[in-house]
The first five atom37 places (N, CA, C, CB, O) and aatype in JSON, in Angstrom:
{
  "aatype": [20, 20, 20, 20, 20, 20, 20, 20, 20, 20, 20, 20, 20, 20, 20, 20, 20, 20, 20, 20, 20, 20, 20, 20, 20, 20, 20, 20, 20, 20, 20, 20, 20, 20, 20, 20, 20, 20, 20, 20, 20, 20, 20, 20, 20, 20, 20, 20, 20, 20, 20, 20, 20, 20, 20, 20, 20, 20, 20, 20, 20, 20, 20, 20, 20, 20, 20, 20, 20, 20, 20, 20, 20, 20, 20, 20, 20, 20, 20, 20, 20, 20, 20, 20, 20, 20, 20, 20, 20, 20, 20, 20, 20, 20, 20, 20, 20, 20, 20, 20, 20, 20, 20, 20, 20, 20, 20, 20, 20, 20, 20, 20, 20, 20, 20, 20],
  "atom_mask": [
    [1, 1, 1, 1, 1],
    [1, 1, 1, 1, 1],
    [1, 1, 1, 1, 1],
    [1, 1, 1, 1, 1],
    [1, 1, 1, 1, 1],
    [1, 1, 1, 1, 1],
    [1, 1, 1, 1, 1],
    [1, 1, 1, 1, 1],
    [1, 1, 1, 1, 1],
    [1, 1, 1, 1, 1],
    [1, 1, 1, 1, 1],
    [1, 1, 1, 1, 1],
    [1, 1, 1, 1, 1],
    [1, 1, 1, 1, 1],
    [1, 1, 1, 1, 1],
    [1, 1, 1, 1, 1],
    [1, 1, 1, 1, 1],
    [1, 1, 1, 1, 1],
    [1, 1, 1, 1, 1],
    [1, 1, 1, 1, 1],
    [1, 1, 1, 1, 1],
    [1, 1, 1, 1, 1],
    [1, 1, 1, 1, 1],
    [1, 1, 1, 1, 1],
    [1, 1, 1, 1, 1],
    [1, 1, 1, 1, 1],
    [1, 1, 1, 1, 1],
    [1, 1, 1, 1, 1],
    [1, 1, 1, 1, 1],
    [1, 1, 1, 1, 1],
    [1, 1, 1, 1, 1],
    [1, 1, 1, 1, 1],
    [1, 1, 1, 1, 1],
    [1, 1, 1, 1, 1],
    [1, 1, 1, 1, 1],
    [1, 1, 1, 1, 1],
    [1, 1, 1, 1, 1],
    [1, 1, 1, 1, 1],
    [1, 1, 1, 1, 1],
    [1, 1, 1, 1, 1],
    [1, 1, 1, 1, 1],
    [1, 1, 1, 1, 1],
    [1, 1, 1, 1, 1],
    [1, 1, 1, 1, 1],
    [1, 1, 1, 1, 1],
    [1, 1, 1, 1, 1],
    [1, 1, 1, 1, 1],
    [1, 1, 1, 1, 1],
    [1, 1, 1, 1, 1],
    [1, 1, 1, 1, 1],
    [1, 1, 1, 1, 1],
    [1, 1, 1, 1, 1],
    [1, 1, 1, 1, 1],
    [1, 1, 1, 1, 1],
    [1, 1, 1, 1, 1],
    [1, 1, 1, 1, 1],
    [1, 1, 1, 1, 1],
    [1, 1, 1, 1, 1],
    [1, 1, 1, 1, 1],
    [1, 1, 1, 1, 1],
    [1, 1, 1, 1, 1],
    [1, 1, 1, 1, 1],
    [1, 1, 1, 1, 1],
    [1, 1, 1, 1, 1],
    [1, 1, 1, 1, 1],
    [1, 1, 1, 1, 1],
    [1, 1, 1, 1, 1],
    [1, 1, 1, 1, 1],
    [1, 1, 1, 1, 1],
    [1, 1, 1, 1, 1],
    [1, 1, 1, 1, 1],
    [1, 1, 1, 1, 1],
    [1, 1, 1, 1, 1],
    [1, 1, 1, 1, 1],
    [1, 1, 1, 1, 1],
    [1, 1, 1, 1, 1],
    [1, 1, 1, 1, 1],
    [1, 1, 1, 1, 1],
    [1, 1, 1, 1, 1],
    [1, 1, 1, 1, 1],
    [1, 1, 1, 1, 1],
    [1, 1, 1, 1, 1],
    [1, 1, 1, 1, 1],
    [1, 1, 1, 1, 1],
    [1, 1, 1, 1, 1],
    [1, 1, 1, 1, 1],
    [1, 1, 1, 1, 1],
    [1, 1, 1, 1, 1],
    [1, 1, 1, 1, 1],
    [1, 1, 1, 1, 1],
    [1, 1, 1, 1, 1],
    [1, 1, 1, 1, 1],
    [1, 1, 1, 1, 1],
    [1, 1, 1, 1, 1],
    [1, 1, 1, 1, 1],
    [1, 1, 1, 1, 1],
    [1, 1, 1, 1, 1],
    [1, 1, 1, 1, 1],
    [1, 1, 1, 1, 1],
    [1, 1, 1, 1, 1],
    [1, 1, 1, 1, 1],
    [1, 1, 1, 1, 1],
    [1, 1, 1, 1, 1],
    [1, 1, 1, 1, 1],
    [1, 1, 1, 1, 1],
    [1, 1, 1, 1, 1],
    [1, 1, 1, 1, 1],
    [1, 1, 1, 1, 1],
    [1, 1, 1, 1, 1],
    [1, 1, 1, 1, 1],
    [1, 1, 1, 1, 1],
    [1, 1, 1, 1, 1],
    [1, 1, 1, 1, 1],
    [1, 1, 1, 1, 1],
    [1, 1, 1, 1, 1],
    [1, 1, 1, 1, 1]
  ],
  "atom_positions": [
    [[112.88, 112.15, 80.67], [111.53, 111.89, 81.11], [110.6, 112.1, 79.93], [111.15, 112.78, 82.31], [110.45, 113.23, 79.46]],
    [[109.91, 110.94, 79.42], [109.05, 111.18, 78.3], [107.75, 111.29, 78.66], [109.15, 110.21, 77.33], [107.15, 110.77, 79.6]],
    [[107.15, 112.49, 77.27], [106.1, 112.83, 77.66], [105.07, 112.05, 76.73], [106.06, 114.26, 77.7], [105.43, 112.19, 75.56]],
    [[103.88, 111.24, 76.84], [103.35, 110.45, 76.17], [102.02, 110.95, 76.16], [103.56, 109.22, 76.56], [101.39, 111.12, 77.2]],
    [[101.5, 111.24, 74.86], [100.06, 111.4, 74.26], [99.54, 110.81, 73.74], [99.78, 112.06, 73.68], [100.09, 110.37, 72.73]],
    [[98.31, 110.44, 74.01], [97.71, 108.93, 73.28], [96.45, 109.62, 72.85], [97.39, 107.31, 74.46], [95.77, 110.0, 73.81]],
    [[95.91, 109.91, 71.55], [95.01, 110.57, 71.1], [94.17, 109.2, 70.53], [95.53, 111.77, 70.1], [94.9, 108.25, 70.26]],
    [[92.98, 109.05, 70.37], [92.31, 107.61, 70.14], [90.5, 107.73, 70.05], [92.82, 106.51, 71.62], [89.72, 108.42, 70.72]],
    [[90.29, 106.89, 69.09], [88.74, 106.91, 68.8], [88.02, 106.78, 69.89], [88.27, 105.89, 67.91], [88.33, 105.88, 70.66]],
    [[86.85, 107.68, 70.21], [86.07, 107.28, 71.49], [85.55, 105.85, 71.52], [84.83, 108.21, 71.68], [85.07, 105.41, 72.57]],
    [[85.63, 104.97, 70.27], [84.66, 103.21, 70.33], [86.14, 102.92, 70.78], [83.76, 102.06, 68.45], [85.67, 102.05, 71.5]],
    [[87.58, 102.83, 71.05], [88.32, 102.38, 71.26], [88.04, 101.55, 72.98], [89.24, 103.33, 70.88], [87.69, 102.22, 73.95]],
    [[88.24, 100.34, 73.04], [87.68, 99.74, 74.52], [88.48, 100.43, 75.59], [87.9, 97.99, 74.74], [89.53, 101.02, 75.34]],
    [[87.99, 100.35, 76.68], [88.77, 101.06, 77.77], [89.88, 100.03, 78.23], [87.76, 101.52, 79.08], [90.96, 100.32, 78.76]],
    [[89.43, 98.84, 77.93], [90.53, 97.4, 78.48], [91.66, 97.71, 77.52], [89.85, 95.44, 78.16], [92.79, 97.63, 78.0]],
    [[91.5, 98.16, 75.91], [92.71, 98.35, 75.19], [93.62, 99.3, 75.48], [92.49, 98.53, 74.06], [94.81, 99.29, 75.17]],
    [[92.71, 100.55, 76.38], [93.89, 101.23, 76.67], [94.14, 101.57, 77.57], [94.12, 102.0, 76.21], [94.46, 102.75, 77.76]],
    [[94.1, 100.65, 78.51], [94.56, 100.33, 80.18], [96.06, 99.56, 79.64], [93.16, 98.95, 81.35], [97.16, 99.97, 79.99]],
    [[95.89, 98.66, 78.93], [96.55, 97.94, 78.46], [97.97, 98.48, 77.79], [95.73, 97.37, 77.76], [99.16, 98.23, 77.95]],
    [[97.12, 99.44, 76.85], [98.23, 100.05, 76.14], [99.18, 101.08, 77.19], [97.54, 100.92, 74.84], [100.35, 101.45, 77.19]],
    [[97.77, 101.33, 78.21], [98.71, 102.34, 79.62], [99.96, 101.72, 80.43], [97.59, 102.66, 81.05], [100.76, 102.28, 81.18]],
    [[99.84, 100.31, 80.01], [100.1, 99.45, 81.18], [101.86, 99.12, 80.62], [98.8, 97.86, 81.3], [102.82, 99.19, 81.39]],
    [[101.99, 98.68, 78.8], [102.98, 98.11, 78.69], [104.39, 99.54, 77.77], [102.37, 96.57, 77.82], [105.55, 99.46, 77.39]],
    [[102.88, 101.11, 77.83], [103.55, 101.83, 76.95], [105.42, 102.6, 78.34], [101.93, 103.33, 76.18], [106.54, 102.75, 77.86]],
    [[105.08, 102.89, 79.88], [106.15, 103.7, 80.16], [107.61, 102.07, 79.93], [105.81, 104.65, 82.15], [108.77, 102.47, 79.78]],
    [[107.46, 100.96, 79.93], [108.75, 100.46, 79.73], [108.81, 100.25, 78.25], [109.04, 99.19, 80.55], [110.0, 99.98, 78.05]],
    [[108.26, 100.23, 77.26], [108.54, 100.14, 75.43], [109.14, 101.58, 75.35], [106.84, 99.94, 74.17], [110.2, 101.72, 74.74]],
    [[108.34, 103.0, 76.09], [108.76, 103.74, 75.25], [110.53, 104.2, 76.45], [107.28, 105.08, 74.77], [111.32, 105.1, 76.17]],
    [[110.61, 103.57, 77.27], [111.76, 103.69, 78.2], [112.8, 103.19, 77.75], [111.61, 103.18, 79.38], [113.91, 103.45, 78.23]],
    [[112.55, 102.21, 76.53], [113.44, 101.06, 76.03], [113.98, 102.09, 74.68], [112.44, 99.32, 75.57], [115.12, 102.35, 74.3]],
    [[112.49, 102.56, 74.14], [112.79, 103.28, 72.78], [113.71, 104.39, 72.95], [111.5, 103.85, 72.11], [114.62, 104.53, 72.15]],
    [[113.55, 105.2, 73.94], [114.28, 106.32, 73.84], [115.72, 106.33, 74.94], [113.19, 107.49, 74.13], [116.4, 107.35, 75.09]],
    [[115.98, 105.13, 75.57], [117.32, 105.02, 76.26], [118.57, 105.45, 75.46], [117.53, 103.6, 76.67], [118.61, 105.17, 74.26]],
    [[119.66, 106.16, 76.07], [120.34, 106.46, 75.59], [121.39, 106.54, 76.83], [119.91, 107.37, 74.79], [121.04, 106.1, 77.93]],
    [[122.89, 107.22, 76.61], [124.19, 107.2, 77.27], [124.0, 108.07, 78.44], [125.37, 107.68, 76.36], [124.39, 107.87, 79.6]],
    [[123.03, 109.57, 77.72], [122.59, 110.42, 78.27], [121.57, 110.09, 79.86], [122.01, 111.01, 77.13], [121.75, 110.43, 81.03]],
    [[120.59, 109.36, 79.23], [119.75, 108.8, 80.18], [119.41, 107.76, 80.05], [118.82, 109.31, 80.4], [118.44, 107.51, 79.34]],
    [[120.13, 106.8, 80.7], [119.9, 105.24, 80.43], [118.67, 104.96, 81.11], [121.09, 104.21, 80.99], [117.99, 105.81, 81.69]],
    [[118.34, 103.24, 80.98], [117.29, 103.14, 81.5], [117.61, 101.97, 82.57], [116.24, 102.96, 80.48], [118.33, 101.12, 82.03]],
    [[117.43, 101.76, 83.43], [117.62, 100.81, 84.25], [116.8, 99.72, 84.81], [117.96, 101.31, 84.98], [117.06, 98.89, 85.69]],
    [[115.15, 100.05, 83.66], [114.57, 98.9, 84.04], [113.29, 99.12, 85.67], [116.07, 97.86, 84.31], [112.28, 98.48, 85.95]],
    [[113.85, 100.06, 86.26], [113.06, 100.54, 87.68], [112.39, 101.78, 87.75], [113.99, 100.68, 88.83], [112.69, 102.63, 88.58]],
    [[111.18, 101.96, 86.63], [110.59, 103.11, 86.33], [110.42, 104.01, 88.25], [108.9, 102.6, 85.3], [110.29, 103.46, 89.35]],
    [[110.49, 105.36, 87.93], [109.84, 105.67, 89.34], [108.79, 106.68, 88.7], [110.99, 106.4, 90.67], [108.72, 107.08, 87.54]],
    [[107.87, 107.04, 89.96], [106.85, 108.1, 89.83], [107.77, 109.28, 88.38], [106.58, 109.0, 91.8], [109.0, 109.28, 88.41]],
    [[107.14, 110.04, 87.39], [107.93, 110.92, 87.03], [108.56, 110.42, 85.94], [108.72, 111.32, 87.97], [108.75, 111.3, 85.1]],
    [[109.0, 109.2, 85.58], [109.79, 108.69, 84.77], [109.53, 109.03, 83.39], [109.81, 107.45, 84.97], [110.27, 109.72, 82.68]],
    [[108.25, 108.42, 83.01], [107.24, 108.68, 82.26], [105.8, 109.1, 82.2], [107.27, 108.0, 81.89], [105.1, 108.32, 82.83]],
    [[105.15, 110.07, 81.66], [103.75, 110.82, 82.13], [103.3, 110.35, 80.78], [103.66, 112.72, 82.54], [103.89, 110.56, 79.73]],
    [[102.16, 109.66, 80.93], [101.13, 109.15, 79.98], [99.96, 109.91, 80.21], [100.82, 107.66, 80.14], [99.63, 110.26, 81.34]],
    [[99.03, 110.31, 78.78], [97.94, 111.14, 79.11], [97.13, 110.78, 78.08], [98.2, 112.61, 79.23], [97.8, 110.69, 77.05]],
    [[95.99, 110.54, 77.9], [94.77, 109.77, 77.24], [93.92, 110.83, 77.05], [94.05, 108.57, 78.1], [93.54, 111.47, 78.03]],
    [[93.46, 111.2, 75.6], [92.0, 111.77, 74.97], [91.61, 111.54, 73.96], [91.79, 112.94, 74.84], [92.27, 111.6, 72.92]],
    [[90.28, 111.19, 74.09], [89.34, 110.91, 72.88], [89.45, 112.03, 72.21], [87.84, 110.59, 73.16], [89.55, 113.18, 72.66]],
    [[89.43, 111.4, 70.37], [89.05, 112.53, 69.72], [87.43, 113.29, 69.63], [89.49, 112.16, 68.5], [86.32, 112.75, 69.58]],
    [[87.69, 114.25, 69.63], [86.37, 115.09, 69.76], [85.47, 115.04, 68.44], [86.75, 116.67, 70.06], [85.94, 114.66, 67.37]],
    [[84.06, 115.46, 68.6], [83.79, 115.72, 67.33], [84.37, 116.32, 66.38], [83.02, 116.12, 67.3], [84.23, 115.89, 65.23]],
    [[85.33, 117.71, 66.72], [85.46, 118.29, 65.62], [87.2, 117.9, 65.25], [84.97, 119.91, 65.8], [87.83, 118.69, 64.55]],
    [[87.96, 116.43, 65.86], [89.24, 115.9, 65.67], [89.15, 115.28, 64.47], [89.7, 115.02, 66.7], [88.17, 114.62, 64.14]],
    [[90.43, 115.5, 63.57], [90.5, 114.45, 62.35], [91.31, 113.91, 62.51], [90.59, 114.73, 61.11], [92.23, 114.57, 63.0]],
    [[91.59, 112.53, 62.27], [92.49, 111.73, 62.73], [92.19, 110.23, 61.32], [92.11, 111.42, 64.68], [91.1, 109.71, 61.11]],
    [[93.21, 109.96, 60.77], [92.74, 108.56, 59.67], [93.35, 106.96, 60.7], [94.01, 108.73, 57.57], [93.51, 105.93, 60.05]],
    [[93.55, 106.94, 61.86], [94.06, 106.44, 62.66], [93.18, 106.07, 63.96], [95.03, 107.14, 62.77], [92.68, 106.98, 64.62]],
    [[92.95, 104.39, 64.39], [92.86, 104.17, 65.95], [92.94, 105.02, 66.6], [93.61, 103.49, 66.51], [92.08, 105.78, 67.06]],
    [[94.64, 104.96, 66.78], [95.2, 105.62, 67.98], [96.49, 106.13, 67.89], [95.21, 104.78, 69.05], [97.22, 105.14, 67.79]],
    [[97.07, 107.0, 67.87], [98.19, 108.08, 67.96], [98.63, 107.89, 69.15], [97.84, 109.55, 67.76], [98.01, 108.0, 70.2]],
    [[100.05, 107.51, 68.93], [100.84, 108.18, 70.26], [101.94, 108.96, 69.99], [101.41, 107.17, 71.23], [102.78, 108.53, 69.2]],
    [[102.09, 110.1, 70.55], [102.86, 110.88, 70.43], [103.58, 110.81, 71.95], [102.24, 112.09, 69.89], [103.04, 110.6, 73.04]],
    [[104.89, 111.04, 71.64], [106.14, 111.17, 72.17], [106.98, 112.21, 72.51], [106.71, 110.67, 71.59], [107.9, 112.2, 71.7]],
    [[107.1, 112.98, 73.2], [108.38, 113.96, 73.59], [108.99, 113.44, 74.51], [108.14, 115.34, 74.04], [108.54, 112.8, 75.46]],
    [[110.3, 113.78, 74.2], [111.73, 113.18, 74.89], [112.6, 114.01, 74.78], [112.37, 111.94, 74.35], [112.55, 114.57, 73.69]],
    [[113.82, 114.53, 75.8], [114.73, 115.4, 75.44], [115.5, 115.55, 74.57], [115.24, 115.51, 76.02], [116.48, 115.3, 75.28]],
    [[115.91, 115.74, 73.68], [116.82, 116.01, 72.74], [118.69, 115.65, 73.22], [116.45, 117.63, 72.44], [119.38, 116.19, 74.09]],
    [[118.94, 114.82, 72.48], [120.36, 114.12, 73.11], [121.17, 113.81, 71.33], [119.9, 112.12, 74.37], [120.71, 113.11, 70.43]],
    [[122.09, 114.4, 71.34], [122.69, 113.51, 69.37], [122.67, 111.88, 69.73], [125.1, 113.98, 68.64], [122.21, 111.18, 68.82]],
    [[122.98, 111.38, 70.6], [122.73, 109.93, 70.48], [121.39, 109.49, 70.07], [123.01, 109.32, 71.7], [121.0, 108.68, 69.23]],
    [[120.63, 110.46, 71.17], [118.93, 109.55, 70.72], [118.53, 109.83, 69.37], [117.4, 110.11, 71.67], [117.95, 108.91, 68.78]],
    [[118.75, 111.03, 68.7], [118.19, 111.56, 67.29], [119.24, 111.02, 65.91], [118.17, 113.47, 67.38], [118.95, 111.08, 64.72]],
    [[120.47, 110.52, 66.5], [121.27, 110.34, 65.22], [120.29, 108.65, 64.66], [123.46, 110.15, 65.69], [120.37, 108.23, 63.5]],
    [[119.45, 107.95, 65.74], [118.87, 107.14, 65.06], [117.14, 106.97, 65.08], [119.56, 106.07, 65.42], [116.31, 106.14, 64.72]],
    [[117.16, 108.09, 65.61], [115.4, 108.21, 65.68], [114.37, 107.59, 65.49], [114.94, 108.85, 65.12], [113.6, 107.21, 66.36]],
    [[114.17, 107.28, 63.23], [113.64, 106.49, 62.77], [113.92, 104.8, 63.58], [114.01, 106.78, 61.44], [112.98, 104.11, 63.97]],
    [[114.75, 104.58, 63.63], [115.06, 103.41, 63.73], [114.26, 102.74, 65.47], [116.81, 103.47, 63.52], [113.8, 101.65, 65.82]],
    [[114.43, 103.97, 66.1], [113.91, 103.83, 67.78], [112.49, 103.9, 67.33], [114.42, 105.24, 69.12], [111.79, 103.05, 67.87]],
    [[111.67, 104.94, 66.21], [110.03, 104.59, 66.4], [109.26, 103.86, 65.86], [109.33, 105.39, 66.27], [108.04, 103.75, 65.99]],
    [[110.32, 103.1, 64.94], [109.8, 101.66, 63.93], [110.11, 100.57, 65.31], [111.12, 101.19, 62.02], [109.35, 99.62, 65.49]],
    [[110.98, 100.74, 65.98], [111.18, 99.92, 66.66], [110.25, 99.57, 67.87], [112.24, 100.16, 66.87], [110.1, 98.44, 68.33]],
    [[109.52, 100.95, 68.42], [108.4, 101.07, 69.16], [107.52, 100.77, 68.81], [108.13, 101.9, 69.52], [106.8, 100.48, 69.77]],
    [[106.95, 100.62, 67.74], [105.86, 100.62, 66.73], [105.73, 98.96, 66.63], [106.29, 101.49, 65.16], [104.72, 98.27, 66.79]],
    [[106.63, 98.71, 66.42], [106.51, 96.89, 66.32], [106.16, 96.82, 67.92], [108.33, 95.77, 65.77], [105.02, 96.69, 68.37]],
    [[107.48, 96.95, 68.78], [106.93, 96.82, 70.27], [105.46, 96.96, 70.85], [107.58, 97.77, 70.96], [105.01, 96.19, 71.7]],
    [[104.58, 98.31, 70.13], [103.73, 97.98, 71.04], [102.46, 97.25, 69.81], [103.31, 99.48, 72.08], [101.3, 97.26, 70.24]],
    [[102.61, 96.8, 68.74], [101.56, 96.26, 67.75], [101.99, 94.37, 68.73], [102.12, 96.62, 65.37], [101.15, 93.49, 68.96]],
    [[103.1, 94.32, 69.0], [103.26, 92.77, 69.34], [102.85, 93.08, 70.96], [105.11, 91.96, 69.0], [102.39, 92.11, 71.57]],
    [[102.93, 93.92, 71.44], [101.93, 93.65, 73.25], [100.71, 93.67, 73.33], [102.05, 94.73, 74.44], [99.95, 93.23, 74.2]],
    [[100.5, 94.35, 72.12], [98.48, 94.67, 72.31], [97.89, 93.92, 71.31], [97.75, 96.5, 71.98], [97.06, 93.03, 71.45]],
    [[98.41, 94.36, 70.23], [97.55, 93.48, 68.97], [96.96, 94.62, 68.17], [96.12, 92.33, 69.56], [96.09, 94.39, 67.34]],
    [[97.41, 95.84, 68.39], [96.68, 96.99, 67.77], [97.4, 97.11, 66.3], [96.82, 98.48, 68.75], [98.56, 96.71, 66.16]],
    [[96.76, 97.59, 65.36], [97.26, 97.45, 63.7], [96.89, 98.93, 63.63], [96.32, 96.18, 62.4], [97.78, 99.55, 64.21]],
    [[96.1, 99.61, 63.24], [95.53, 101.36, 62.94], [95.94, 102.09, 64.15], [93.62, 101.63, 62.8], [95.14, 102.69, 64.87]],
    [[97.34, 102.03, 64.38], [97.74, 103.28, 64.68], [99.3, 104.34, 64.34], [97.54, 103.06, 65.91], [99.85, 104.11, 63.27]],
    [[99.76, 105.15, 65.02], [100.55, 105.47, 64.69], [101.73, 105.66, 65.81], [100.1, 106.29, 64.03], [101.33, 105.38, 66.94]],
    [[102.76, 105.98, 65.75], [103.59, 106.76, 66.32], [104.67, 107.58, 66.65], [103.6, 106.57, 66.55], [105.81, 107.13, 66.69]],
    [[104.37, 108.91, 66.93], [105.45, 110.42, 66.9], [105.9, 109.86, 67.46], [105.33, 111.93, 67.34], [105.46, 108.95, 68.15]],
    [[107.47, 110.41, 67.27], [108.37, 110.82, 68.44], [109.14, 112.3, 68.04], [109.55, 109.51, 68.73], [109.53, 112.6, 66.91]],
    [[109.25, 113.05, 69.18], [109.57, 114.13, 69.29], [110.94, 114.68, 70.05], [108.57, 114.51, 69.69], [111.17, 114.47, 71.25]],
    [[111.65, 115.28, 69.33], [113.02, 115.09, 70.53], [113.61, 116.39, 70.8], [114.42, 114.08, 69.96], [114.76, 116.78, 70.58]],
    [[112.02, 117.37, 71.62], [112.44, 119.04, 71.55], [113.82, 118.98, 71.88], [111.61, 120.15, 72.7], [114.41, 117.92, 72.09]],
    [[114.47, 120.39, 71.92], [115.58, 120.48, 73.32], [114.53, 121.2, 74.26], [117.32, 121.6, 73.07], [113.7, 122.08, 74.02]],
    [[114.88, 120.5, 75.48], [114.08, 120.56, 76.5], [114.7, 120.54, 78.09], [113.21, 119.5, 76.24], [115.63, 119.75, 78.19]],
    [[114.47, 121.02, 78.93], [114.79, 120.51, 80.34], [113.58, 120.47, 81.56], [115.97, 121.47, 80.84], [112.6, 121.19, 81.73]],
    [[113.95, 119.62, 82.11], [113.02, 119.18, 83.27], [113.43, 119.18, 84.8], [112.66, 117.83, 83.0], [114.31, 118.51, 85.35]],
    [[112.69, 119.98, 85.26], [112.98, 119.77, 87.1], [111.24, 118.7, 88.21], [113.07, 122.28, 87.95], [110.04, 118.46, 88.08]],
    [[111.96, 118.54, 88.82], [111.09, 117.46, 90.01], [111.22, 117.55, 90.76], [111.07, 116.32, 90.24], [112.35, 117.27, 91.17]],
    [[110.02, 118.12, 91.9], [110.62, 118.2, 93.34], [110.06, 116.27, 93.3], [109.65, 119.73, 94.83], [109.69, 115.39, 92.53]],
    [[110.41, 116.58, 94.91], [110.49, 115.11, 95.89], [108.85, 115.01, 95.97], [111.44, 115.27, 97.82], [108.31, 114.09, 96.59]]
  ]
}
């Protein structure tokens, strides 16, 4: 279950990042699939948690928009890492059209529970 942070200039439009809300839980579902936790394409509630903030006055940032990434830690997903956030990175510059930004990925060891 990835955790998604989208840090971004307050002039950034709100349509860009509805948008970017809209196409980021299946790119980054695609990016971080693995043996461990495949993806099947049928996000549910929980799957992925997206969370949006303007930088503040006192944020430095040389970047649009940042997204940062946490995902569980698996040797499949990290033996190619680079390769999954260049790969996201194109994914979401070709859905939106965005050029000035960036994107983490993070692969704590981690575990997660969910009630119903």
């Amino acid at each position: 279950m990835p955790l998604v942070e989208i840090t971004h200039r307050p002039d950034i439009a709100e349509t860009k990042l509805r948008e970017l809300g809209e196409v980021l839980p299946h790119l980054v579902s695609v990016a971080v699939e693995c043996p461990e936790e495949p993806y099947d394409g049928d996000l549910q509630p929980g799957d992925v948690e997206i969370r949006f903030r303007a930088l503040g006055s006192l944020d430095r940032c040389g970047l649009d928009v940042v997204i940062e990434i946490r995902s569980k830690w698996f040797e499949s997903r990290a033996a190619d890492r680079q390769e999954r956030v260049d790969g996201l990175h194109g994914a979401v510059a070709a859905a939106t059209g965005l050029t000035d930004f960036g994107v983490y990925l993070s692969l704590p060891v981690a575990a997660w529970s969910q009630g119903d």
